[in-house]
N, C-alpha and C positions, 0 to 999 in steps of 0.2 A: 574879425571880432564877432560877425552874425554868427558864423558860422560856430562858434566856441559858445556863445548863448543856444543855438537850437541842439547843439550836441548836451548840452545840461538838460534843457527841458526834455529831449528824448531821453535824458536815461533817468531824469527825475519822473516821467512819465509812466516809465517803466514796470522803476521801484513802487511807484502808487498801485499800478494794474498788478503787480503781484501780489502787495499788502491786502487791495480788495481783494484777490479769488483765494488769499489764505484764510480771510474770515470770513469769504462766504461757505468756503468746504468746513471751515469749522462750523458753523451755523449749520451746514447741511448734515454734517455727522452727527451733531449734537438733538438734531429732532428728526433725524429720519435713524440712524440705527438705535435700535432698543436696547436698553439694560437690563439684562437677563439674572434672572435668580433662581436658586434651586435650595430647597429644604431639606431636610432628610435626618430620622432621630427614633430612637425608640425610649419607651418606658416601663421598663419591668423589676425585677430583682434591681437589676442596674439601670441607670440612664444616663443617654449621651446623645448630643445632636450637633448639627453641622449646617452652617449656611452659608452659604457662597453668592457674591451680586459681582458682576463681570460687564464690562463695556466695551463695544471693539473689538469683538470677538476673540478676547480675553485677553487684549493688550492692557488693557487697566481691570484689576480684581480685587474683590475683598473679602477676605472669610472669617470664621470668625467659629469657634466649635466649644464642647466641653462635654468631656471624654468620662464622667462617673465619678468625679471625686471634687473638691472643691479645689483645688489645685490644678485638676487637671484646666483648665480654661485656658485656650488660646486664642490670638487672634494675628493677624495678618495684611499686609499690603504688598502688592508685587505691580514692577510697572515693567511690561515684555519679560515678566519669566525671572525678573530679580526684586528681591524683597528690599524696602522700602522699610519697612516697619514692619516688626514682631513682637511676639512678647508670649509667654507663655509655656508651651509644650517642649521647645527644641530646651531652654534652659532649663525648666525640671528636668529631661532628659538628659544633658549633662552633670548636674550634679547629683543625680542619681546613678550614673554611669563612676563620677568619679568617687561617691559614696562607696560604692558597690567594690572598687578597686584599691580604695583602702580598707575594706571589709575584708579584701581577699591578702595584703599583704599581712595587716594582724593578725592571721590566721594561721598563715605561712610561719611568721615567726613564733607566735606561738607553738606548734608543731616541732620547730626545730628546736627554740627552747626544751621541749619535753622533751626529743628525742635524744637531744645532749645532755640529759641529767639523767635520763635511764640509766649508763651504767654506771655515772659516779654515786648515783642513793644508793645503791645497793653494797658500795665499800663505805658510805657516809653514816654519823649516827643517826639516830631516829630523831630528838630534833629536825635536823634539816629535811627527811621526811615531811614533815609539817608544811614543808613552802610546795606538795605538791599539788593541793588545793587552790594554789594564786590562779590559774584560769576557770573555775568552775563557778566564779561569778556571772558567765555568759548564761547560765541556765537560771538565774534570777528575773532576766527579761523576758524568759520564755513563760513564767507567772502571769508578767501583765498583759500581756493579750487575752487570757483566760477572767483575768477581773475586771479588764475593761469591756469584754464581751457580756459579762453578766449587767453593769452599770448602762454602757450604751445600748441597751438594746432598742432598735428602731419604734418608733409607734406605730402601731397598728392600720392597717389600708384604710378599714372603715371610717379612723377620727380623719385621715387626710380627706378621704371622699366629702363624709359631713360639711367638714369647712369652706372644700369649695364650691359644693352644692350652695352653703351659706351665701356665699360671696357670691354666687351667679344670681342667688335667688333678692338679696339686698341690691347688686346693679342693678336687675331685671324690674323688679319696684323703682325704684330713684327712675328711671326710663317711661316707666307707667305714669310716676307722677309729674317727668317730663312732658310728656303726654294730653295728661289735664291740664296741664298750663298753656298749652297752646291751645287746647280746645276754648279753656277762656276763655282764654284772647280771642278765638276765631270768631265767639256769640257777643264779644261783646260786640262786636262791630256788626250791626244786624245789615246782610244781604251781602254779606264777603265774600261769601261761596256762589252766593247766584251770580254774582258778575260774569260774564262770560271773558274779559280782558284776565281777570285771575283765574280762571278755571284753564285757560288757555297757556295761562303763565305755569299755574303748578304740573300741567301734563308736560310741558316741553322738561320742567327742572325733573320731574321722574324718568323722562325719557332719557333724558343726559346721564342722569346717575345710575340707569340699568345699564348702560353701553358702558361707563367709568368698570363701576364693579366686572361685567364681563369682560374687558379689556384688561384688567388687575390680576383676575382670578388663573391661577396654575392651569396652564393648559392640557399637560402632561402628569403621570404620578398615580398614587392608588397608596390608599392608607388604611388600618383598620384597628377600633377601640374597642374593647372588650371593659363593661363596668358593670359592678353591682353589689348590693348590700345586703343584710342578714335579713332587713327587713323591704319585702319584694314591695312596700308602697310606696316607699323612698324610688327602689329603681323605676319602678313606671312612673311615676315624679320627672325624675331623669330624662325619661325616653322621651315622653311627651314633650319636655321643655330640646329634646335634641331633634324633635321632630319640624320645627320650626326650621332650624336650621339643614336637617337632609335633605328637602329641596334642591339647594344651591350648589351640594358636594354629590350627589348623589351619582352612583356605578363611580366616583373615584372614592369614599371609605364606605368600607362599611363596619356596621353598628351590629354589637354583637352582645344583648345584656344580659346578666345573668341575674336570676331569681334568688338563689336559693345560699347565695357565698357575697363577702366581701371582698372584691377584687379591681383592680385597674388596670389594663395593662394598654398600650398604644404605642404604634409604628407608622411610619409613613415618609414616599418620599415625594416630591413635588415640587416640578420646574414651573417658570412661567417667565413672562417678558412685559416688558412697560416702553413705552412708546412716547417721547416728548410730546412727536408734532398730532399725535392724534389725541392726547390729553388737552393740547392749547387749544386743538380745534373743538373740541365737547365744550372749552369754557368759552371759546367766541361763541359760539354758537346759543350762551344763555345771554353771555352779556351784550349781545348787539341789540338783545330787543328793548327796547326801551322801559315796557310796562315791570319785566322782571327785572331787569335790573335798578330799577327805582323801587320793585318789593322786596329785594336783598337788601339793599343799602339800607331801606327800613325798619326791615327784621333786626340787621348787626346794628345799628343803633340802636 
């Protein structure tokens, strides 16, 4: 009877010591290998881009692209190499494949219809003549491409530039007056800044968030923007507000403006990798202090 109790507890033993080192190696895969992503897309006449995020070196992936037309949008799930979930590309491509192949048997029979009434019109009367017009409706459709090209004609580079010149220029203020509000805040509480426990606290949270962002940022890739307006004060506008930002990207795009034309155009591809256990480690490393983390909790209240 002991013996049939210790033979249990050895294999219920077992079973536990497996359980733990299944979820410690999940634990260990889960913040020691990185999730990789890659970008890659251009903007010109046409646009089309593609993003890919992979784990496991590429037993779990997801991508996700959109090919130049509004339809064209797909996206994707594969777990080792078989898809999971799709949607998009492969099904337009079939029923444009199957579109495309009733296209071609209407056409067939069309063909043979004409070719089996060549020689009866010609013993038939002229009435029945008349019915040899029934396909030439096909050249009706070949109109509307012609007046929808006049109707749709795209807008102009320059109104799309303006707008989201607008739109960086309205965040970039909202951000500014971001800005003044904490500065407020910062006077109204007089000697905030001389504390040396807060001066101590906001250099540790800048140091955490320059290693976040360079841990984030593509480490691989090279891309490059060509922009500019009719009127060259708008683009030095531009440059200036993208010169803030070339710092960060700089020898991977470059910036190419033009003075003298209204133009857009951008390409780029760009990988990079995200790391669980060294993101956990930036955020212990703000919250174990005591002082900053009581001036977080402050702030988000």
């Amino acid at each position: 009877m002991i013996h049939i109790l210790l033979l249990i507890a050895k294999v219920l033993g077992i079973l536990i010591l497996i359980l733990v080192g299944l979820l410690l190696s999940a634990a260990l895969l889960v913040l020691f290998v990185p999730v990789r992503y890659r970008i890659q897309g251009f903007w010109k006449e046409e646009r089309a881009g593609e993003g890919k995020i992979s784990w496991l070196f590429g037993a779990v992936s997801l991508q996700a692209g959109y090919g130049g037309t509004k339809k064209d949008f797909w996206a994707g799930i594969r777990l080792f190499g078989r898809k999971l979930w799709e949607m998009g590309a492969d099904e337009e491509e079939k029923c444009s494949q199957v579109c495309e192949e009733e296209i071609t048997e209407l056409e067939r029979e069309l063909k043979e219809e004409l070719l089996g009434t060549e020689p009866k019109e010609e013993s038939q009367t002229c009435p029945e003549e008349k019915s040899r017009p029934d396909p030439k409706p096909q050249s009706q459709p070949e109109k509307k491409p012609g007046n929808n090209s006049g109707r749709d004609t795209p807008s102009p580079v320059a109104s799309r530039l303006t707008r989201s010149f607008e739109k960086l220029k309205f965040s970039f203020q909202s951000f500014c007056d971001k800005l003044k509000n904490i500065r407020a805040f910062i006077s109204e509480k007089k000697g905030w800044l001389e504390d040396e426990k807060n001066q101590a606290s906001l250099k540790l949270l800048w140091k955490q968030t320059g290693r976040f962002l360079r841990h984030i940022l593509p480490r691989r890739g090279n891309g490059a923007v060509t922009f500019g307006f009719d009127d060259p004060y708008r683009t030095g506008q531009l440059l200036s507000a993208a010169a803030l930002i070339y710092p960060v990207c700089s020898g991977r795009v470059e910036i190419c403006p033009v003075f003298d034309e209204s133009v857009f155009e951008a390409e780029g591809d760009f990988c990079g990798r995200i790391r669980a256990a060294y993101v956990l480690w930036l955020v212990f490393g703000v919250l174990k202090d005591r002082h900053t983390r009581r001036m977080l909790f402050g702030f988000l209240k």
